[in-house]
FIBA-183667 format. One line per 4 residues: number of its first residue (from 1); their letters; for each residue z, y, x of N, C-alpha, C. Coordinates in steps of 0.1 Angstrom, whole numbers, plus 5000, padded with zeros to 4 digits. Each point is the difference from the previous one (the first is absolute). Layout:
N
NUM = a = Z Y X Z Y X Z Y X | ...
***
This chain:
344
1 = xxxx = 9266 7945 4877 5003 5001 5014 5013 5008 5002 | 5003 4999 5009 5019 5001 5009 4995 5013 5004 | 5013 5012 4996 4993 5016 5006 5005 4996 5014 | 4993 5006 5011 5006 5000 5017 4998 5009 5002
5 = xxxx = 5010 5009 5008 4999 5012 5009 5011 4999 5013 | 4996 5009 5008 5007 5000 5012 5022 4997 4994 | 5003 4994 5009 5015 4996 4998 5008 5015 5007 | 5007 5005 4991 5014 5013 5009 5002 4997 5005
9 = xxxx = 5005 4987 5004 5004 4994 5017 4992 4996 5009 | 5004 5012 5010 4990 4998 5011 4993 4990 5006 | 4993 4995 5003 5000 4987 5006 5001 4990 4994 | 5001 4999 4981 5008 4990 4994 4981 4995 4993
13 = xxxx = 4992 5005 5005 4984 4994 4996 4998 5004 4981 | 4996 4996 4994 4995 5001 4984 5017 4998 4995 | 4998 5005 4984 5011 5001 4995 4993 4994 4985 | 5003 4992 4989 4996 4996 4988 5008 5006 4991
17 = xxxx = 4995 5004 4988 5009 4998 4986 5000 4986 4994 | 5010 4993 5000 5002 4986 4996 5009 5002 4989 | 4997 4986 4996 5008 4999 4989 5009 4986 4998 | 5007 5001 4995 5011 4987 5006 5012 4998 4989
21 = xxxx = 5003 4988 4999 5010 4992 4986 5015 5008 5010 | 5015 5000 4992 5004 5006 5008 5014 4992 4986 | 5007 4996 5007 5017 4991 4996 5010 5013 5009 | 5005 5007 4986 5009 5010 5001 5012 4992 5007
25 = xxxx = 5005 4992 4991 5013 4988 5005 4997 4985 4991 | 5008 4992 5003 4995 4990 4995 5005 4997 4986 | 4989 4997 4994 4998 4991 4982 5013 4994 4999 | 5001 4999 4987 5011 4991 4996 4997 4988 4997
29 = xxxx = 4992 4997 5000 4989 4987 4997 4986 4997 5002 | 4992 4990 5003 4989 4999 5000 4991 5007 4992 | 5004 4998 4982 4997 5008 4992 4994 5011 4997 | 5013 5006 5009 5000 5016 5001 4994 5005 5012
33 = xxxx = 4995 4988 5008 4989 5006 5013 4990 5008 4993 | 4998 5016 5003 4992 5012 5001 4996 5010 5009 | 4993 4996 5012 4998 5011 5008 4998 5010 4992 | 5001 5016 5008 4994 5012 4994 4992 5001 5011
37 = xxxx = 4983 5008 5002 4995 5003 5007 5002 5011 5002 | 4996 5004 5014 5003 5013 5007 4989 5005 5009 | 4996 5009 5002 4989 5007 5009 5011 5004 5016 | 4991 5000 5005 5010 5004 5015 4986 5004 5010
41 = xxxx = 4999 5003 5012 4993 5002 5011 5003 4991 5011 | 4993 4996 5004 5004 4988 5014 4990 5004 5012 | 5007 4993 5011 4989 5005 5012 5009 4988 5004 | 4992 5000 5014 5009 4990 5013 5008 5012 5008
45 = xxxx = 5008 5002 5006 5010 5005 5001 4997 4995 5019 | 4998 4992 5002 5001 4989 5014 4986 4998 5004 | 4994 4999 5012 4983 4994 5009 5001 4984 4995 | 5013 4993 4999 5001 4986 5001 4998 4998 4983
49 = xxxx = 4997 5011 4992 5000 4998 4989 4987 4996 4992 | 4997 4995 4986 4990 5001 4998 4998 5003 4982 | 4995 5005 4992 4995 5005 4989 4990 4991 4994 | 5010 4989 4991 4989 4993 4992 5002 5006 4985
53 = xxxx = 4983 4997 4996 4999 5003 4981 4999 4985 5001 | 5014 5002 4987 5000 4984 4990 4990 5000 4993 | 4993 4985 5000 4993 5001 4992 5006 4985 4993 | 5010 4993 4998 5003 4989 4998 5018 5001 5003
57 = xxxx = 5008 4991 4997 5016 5003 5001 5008 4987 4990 | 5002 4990 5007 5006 4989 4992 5014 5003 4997 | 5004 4993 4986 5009 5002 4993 5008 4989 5003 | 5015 4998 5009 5002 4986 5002 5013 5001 4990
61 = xxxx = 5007 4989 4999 5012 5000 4994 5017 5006 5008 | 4996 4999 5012 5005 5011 5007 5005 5015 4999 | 4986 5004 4995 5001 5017 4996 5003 5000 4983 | 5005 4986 4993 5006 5004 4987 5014 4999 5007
65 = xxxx = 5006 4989 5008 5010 4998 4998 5009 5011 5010 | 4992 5011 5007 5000 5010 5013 5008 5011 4984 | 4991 5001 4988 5000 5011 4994 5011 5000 4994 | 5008 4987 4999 5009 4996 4987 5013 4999 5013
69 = xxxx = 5000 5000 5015 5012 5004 5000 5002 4989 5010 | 4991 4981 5000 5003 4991 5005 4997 4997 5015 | 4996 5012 5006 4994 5001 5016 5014 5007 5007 | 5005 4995 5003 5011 5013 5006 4992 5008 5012
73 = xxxx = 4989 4997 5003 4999 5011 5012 4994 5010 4992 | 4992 5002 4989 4996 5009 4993 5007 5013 5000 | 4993 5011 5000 5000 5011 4999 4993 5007 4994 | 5013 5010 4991 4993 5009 4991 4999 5012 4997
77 = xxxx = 4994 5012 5000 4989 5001 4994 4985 4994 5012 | 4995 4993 4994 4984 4993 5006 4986 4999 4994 | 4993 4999 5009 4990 4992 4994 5001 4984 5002 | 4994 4993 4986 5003 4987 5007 4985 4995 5003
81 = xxxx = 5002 4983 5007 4984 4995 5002 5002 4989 5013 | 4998 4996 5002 5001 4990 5014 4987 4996 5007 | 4989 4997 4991 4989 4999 5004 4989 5010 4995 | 4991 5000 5010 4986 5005 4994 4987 4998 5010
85 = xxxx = 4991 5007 4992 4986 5001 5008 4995 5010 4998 | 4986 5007 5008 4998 5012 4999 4991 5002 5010 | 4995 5010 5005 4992 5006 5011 5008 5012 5006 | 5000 5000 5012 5009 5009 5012 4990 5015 5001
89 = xxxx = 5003 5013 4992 4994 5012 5000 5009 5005 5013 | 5006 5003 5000 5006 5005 5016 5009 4992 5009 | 4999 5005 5013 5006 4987 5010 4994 5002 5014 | 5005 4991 5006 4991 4994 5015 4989 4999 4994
93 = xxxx = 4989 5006 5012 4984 4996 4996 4995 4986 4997 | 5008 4991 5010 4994 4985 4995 5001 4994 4987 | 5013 5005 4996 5000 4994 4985 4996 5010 4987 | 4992 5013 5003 4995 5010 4991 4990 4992 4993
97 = xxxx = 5000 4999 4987 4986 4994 4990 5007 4987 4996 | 5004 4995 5008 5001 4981 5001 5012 4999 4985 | 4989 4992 4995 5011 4989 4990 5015 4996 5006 | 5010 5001 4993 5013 4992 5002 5008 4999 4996
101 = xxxx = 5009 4988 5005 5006 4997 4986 5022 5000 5010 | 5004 4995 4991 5013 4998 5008 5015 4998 4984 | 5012 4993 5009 5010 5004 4993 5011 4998 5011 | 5014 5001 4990 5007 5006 5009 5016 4997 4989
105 = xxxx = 5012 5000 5011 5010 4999 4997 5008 5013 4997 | 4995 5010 5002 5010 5012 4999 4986 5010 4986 | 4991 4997 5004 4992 5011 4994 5000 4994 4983 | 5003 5009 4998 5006 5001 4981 5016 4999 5001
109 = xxxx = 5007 4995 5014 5014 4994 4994 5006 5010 5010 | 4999 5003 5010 5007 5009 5004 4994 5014 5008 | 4987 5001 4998 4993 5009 4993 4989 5004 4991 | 4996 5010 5004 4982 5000 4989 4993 4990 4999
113 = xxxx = 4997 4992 4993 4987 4993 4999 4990 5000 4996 | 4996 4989 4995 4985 4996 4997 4991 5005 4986 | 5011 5002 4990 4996 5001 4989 4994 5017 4994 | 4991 5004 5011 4996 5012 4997 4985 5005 5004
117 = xxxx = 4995 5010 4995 4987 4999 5011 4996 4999 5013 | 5008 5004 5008 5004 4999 5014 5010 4996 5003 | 5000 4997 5016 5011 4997 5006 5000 5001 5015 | 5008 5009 5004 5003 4998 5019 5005 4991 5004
121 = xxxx = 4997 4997 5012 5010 4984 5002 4991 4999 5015 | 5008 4995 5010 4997 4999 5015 4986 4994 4998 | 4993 5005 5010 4990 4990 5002 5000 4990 5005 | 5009 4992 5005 5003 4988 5004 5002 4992 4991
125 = xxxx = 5003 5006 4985 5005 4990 4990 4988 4996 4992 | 4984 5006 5007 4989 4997 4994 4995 4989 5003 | 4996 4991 4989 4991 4985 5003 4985 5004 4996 | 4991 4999 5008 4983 4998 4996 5007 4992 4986
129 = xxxx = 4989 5003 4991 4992 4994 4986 4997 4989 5005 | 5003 4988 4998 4987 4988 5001 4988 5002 4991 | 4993 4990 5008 4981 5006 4995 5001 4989 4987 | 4994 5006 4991 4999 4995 4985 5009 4998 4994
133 = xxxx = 5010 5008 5001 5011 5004 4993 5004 5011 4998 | 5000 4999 4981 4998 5017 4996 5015 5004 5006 | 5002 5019 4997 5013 5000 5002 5008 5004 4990 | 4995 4992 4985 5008 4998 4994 5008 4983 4998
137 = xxxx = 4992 4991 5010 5008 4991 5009 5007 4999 5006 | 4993 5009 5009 5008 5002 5015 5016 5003 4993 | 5002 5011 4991 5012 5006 4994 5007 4987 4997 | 4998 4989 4991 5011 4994 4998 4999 4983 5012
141 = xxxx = 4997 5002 5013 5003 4993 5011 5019 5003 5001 | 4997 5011 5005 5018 5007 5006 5007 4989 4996 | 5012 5001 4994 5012 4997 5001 5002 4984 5000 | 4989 4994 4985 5004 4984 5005 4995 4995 5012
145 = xxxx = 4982 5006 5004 4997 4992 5015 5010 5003 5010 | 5008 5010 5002 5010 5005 5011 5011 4990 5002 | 5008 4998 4983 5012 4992 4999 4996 4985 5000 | 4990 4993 5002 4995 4990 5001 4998 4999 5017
149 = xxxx = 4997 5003 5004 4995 5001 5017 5012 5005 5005 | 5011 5010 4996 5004 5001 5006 5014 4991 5005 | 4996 4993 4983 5012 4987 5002 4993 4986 5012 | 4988 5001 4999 4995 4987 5007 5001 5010 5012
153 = xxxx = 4995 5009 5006 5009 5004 5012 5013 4997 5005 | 5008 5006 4991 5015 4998 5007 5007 4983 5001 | 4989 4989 4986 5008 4989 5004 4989 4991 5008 | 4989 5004 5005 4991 4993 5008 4987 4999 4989
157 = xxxx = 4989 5005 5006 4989 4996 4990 4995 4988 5000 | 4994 4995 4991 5000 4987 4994 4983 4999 5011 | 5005 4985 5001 4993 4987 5009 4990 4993 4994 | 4990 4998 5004 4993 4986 4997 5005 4992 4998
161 = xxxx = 5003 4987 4989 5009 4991 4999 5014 5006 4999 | 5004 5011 4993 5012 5001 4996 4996 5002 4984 | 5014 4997 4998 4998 5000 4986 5009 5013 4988 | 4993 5010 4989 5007 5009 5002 5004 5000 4985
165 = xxxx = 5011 5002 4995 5005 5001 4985 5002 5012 4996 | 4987 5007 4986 5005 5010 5001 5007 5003 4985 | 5011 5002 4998 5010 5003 4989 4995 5013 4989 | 4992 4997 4991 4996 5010 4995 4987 5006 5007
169 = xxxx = 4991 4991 4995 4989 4999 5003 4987 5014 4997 | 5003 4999 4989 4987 5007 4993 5008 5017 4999 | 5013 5001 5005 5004 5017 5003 4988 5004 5008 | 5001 5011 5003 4988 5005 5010 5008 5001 5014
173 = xxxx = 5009 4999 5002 5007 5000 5014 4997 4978 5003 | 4999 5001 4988 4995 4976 5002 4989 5001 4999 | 4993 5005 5000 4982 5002 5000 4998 5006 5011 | 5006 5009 5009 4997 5001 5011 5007 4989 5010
177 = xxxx = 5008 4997 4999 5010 4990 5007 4993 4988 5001 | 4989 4997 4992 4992 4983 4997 4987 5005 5007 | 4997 5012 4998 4985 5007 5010 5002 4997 5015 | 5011 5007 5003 5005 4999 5012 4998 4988 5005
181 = xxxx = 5008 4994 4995 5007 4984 5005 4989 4989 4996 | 4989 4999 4995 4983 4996 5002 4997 5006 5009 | 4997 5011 5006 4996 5008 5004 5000 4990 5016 | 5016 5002 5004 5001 4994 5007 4999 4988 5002
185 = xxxx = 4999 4993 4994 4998 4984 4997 5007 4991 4994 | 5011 5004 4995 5010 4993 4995 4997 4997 4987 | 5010 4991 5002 4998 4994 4981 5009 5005 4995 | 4996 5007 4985 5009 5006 4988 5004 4992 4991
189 = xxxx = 5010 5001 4996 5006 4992 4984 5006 5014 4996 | 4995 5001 4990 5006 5011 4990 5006 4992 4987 | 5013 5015 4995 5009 4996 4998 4997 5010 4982 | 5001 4996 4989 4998 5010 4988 5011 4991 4988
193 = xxxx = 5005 5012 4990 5009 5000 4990 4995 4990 4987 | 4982 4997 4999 5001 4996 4992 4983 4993 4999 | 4991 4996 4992 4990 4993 5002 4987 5006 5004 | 4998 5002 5010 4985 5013 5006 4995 4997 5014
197 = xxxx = 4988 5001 5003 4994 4995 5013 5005 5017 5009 | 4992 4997 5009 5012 5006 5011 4984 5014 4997 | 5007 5016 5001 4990 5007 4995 4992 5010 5010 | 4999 4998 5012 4999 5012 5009 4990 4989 5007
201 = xxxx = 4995 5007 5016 4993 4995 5006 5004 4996 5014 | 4995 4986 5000 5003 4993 5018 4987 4996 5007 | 5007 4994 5014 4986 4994 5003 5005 4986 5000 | 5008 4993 4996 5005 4985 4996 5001 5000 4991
205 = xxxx = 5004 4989 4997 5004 4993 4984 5017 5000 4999 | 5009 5010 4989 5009 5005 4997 5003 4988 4988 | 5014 4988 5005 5008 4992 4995 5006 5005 4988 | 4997 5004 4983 5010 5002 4996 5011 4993 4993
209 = xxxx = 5012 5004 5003 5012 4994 4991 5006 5008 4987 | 4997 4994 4991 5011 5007 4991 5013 4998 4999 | 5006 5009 5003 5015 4996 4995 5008 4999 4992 | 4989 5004 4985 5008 5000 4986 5000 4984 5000
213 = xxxx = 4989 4992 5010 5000 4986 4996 5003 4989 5011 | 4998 5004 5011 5003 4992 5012 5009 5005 5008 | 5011 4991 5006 5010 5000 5011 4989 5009 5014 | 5006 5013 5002 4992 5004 5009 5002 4991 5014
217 = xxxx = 5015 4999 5008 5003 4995 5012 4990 4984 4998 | 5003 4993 4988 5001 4988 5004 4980 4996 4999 | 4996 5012 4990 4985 5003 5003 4995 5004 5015 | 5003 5006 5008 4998 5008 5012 5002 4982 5007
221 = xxxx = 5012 5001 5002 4998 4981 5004 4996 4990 5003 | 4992 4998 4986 4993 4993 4996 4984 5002 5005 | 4994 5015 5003 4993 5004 5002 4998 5001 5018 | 5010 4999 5005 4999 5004 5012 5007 4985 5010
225 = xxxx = 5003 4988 4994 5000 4987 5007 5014 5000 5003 | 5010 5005 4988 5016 5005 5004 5007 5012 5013 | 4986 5006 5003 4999 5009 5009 5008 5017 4998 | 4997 5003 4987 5001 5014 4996 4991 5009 5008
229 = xxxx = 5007 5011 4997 4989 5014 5003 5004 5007 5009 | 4987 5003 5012 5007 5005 5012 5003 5014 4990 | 4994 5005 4994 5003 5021 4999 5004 4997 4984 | 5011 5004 4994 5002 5004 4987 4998 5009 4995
233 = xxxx = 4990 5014 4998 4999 5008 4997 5005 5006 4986 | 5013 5003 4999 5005 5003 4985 5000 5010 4993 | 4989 5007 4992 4995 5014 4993 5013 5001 4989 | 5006 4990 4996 5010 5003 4991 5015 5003 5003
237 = xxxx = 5006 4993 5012 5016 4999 5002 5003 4988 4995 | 5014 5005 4996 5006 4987 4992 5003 4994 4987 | 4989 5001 4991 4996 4992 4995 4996 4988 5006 | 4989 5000 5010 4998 4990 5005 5003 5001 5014
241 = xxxx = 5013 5000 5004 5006 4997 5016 5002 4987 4999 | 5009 4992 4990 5002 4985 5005 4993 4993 5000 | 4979 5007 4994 4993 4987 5000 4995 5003 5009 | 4997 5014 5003 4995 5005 5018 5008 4990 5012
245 = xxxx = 5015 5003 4998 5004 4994 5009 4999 4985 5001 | 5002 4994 4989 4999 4987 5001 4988 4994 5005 | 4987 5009 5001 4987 4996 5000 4999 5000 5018 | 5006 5009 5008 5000 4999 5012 4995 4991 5009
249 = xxxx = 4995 5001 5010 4997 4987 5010 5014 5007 5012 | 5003 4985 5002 5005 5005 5018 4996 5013 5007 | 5008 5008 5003 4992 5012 5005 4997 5008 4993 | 4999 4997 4981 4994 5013 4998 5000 5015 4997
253 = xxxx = 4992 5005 4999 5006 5016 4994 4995 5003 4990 | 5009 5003 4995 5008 5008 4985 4992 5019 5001 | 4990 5005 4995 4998 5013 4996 5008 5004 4985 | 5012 5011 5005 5001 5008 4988 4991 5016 5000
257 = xxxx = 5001 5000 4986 4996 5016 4997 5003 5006 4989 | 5009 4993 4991 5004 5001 4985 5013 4996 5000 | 5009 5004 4988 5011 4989 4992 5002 5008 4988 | 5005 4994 4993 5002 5001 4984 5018 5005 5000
261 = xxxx = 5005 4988 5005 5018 5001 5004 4995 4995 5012 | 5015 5014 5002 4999 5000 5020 5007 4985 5004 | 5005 4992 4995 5011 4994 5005 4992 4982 4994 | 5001 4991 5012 4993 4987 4997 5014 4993 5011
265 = xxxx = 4996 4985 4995 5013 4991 5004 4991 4997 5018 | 5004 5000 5009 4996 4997 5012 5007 4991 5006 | 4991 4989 5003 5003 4989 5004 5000 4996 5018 | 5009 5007 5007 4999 5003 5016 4997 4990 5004
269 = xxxx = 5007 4986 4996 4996 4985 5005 4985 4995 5000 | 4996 5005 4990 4985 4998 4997 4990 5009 5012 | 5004 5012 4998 4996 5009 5006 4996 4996 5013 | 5019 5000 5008 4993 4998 5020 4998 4988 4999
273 = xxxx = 5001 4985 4990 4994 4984 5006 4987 5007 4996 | 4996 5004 4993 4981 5000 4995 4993 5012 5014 | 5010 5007 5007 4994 5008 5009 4998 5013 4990 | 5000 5002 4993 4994 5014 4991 4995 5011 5006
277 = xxxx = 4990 5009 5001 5003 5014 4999 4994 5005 4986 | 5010 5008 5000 5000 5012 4986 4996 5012 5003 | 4993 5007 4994 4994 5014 5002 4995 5009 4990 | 5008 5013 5001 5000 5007 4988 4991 5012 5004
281 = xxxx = 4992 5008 4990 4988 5010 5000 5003 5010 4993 | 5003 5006 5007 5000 5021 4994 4991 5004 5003 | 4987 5002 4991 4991 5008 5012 5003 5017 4996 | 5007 5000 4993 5007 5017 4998 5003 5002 5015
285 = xxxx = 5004 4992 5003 5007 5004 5020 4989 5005 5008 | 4982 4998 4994 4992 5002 5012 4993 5015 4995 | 5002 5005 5011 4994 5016 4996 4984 4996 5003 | 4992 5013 4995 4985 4998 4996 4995 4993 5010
289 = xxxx = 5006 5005 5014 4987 4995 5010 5002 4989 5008 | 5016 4996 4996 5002 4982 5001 4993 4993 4992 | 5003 5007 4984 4986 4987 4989 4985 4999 5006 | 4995 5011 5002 4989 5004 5008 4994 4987 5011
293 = xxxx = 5013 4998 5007 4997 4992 5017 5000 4987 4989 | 5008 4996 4991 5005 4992 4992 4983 4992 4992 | 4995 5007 4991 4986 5005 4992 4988 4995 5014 | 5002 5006 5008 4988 4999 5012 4997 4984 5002
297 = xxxx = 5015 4992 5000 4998 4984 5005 4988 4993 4987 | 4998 5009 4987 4998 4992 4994 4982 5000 5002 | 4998 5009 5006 4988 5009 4997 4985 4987 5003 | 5005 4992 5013 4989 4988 4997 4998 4996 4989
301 = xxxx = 5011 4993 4992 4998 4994 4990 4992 5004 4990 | 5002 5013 4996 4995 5008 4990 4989 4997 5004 | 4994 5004 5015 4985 5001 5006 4993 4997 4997 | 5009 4980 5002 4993 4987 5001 4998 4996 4984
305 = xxxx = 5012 5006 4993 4993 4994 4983 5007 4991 4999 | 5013 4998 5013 5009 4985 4994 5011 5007 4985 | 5004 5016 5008 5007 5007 4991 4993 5009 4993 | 5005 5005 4982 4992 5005 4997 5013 5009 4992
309 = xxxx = 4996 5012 4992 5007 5008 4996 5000 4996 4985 | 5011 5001 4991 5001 5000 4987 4992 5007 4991 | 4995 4992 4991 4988 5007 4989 5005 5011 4993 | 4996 5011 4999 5005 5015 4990 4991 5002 4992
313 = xxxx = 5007 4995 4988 4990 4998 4984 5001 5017 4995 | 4993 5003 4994 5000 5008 4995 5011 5011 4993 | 5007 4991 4991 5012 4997 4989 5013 5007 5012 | 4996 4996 5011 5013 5002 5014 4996 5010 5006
317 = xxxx = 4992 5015 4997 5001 5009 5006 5001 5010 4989 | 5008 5010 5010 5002 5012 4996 5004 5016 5001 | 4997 5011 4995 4996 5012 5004 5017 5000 5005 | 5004 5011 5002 5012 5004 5001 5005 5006 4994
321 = xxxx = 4990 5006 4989 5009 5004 4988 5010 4991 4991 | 4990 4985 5004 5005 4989 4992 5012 4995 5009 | 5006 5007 5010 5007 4988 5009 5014 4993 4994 | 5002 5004 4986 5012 5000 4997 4998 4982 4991
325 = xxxx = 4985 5001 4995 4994 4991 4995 5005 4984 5012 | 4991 5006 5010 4998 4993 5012 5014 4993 5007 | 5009 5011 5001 5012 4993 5000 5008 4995 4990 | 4997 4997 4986 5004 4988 4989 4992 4990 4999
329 = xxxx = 4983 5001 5007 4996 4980 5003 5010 4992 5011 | 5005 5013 5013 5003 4993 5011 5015 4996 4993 | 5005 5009 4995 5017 4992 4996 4997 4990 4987 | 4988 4997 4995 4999 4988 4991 4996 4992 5008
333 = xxxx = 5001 4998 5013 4994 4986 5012 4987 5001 4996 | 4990 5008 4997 4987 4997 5002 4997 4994 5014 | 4992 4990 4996 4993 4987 5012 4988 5013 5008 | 4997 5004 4994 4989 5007 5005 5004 5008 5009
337 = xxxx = 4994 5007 5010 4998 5013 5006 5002 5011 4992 | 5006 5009 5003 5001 5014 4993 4997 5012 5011 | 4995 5006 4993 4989 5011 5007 4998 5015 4997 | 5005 5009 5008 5002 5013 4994 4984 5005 5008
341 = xxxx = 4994 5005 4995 4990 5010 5005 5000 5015 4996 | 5008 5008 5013 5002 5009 4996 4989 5011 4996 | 4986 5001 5004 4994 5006 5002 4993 5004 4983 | 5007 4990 4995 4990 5002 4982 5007 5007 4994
***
């Protein structure tokens, strides 16, 4: 159990001894990713505040590449963490006791986050738990369901009878992107590097192409009555931009959220005759309680069981002692979820 006693600050409600991963400055390499842990005392400071215990805290590839230097908005000395889950010990009365989960663009990156026993953070930036979903689930929903949704937001969410390509399929930002985009009724063709059925869950049947073996555009094509794809959704950049682009229908849109090399050949002619729009996804840009309003759209789905949260095997959690472990699966591209549970 968590010691609690009254907070020094007047007015500031309970105060915790927490414990929390803590990036002096940043690593010189993935490698050499090592939080030190550190004890501190926390309270809410603000009424609009609220006091969750982590009980759960996903590991994304974000907070390796935040540690090593490749986030420019990052700031250091931090805690890092983007997402988590947990129960709200102090706060507004309505949300005292309640399960919840949440992530966020600034929390780990441009301040305290997730990766500790607690955490303050507005109460606005809190999402109810969905029902039957542990919150060591709930923890790794954050960042891919956000950057998935928040791409079909900004280029139009996907239609009944649209058709949606997603470029790197079986990442977890393309596993949520193919949930979604079933979800809503569209048809999926997913897009993978090499010979594998498509690995996550929908509520349609997910097209797959390989592209170690088939022409992706002239597959899409072929598949779609020489039509192309209304939504490109591309988890990778440009590697695959000219088969994204080429795969296009009249009108369609292009999702970025990746690149390898900044710089690809653009074909303007192609571009305004095909109608294009392009659209690119920071969700580093959305502070906690934009992801929050962001997280809320999805909350039917989860309800309804069209969407479901990524499986957390065993093998993918861990104490915080081990976080240093935890962040060398996420920089080896573990497929899996990674999972810090601070509390053990």
């Amino acid at each position: 159990m968590t010691a609690v006693a009254l907070s020094p600050n007047p007015g500031a409600g309970l105060a915790v001894d927490a414990t929390a991963l803590r990036f002096d400055q940043r690593a010189t390499s993935a490698d050499a990713v090592k939080p030190r842990i550190e004890r501190r005392t926390l309270f809410r400071a603000k009424p609009t505040e609220a006091l969750v215990e982590i009980r759960a805290a996903a590991v994304n590839p974000s907070d390796v590449k935040a540690a090593i230097g490749l986030m420019p908005y990052a700031v250091f000395p931090r805690t890092p963490g983007r997402d988590f889950a947990g129960v709200v010990i102090d706060g507004p009365s309505d949300w005292l006791g309640k399960a919840v989960y949440g992530s966020s663009g600034d929390l780990g990156i441009r301040r305290d986050g997730t990766h500790a026993t607690h955490l303050v953070v507005e109460a606005e930036a809190l999402v109810e738990n969905p029902t039957g979903i542990s919150l060591q689930e709930a923890a790794g929903i954050g960042v891919p369901f956000v950057t998935a949704i928040e791409g079909f937001r900004r280029a139009g969410l996907p239609r009944p009878g649209e058709t949606v390509l997603v470029l790197g399929v079986n990442g977890k930002v393309g596993q949520a992107a193919a949930q979604i985009a079933t979800w809503r009724g569209a048809r999926v063709i997913g897009v993978v590097r090499k010979a594998e059925p498509y690995a996550g869950h929908a509520s349609g049947p997910v097209t797959i192409i390989n592209s170690s073996a088939q022409d992706v555009a002239s597959t899409v094509k072929e598949l779609t009555d020489g039509r192309g794809a209304d939504i490109v959704f591309n988890t990778v950049g440009d590697p695959y931009y000219a088969e994204g682009t080429a795969s296009l229908a009249k009108m369609g849109r292009q999702i970025f959220i990746a690149a390898v090399d900044r710089i690809v050949e653009f074909d303007i002619f192609a571009f305004y005759r095909g109608r294009h729009t392009y659209v690119g996804i920071d969700t580093l840009a959305l502070s906690s309680i934009e992801t929050a309003d962001v997280l809320r759209e999805l909350a039917p789905g989860f309800a309804g069981g069209q969407l479901r949260p990524f499986p957390i095997t065993p093998d993918g959690v861990f104490a915080l002692k081990d976080a240093a472990e935890a962040y060398a699966r996420v920089s080896g591209s573990a497929r899996d979820r990674v999972i810090l549970v601070p509390g053990t």
